[in-house]
N, C-alpha and C positions, 0 to 999 in steps of 0.2 A: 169531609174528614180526610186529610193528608194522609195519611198512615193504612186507610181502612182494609183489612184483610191482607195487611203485609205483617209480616212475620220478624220481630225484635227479638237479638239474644242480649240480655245486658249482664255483662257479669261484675260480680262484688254489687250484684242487685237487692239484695237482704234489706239494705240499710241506709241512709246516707244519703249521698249525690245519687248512689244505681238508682233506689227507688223512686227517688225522686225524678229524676232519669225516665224509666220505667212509667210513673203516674202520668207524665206527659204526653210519654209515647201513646198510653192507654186511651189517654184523654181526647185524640187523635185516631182512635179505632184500630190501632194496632193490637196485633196478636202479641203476647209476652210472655217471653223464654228468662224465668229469672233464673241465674246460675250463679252461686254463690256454695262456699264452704261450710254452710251450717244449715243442717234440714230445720233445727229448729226456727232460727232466722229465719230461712224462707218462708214457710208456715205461717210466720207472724207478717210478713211481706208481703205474702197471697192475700190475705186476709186484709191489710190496708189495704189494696188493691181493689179488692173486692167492696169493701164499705165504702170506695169512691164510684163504684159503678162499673169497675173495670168486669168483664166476663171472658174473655177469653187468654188465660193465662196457664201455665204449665211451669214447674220448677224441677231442677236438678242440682243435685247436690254436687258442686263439680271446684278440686282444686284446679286451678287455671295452669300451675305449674305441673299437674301430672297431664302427661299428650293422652292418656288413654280415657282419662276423664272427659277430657275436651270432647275426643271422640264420641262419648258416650253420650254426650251431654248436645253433639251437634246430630248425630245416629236420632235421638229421641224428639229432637225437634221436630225435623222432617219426618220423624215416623206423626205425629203428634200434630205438627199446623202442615204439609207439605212439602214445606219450603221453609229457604233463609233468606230473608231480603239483606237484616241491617242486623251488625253486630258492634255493640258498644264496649269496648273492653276499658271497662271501670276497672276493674279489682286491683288493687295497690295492694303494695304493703311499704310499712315505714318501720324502722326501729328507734325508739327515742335513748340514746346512747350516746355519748360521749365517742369521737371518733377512737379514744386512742383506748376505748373500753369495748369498741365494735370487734367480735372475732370474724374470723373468715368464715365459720357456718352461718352467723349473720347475716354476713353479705350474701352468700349465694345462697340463701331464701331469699332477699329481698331480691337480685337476679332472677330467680328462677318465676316469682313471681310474676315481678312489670318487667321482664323483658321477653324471657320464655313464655311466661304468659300470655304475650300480645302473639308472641311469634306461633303458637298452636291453633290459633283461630282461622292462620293464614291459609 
């Protein structure tokens, strides 16, 4: 197993590509840090994880754009698996809008997300 007892953060893990992401990683004997905006999500995320076989996983509920989350959310890991080997920074966002219907708080969530976002993990 490539992965085994190393330590994965994937955020926008809940769902989607992260999980899918995340199922691979697991499949591979990684430890899994899913981090995503909705505990419900997560919950339901651990939980596929788990009916695949995955065991050693850990969630936090973490916006990617707030740095204190990040913090909090890298704080728990390492308190949690040790260590951070490998951090996936999934989380997106998109707005489906019409450019000339896009306002400026728009944009800087979708910024604060995929850019600020990627930049908090650094």
């Amino acid at each position: 197993m490539r992965f085994n007892n190393k330590t994965i953060i994937i955020t926008g893990g809940a769902g989607g590509i992260g999980l899918a992401i995340a199922s691979r990683f697991a499949s591979e004997g990684a430890n899994i840090v899913l981090a995503d905006i909705s505990m419900e999500n997560l919950k339901k995320g651990a939980d596929v994880l788990k009916s695949k076989g995955a065991n050693s996983i850990w969630i936090s509920e973490c916006d990617v754009s707030n740095e204190k989350q990040v913090q909090a959310t890298v704080t728990g890991a390492i308190a949690h698996f040790g260590s951070i080997d490998i951090i996936v920074n999934n989380a997106g966002l998109m707005i489906f809008k019409k450019l000339e219907e896009t306002t400026g708080k728009d944009w800087d969530r979708i910024l604060n997300v995929d850019l600020m976002g990627a930049f908090w993990w650094g």
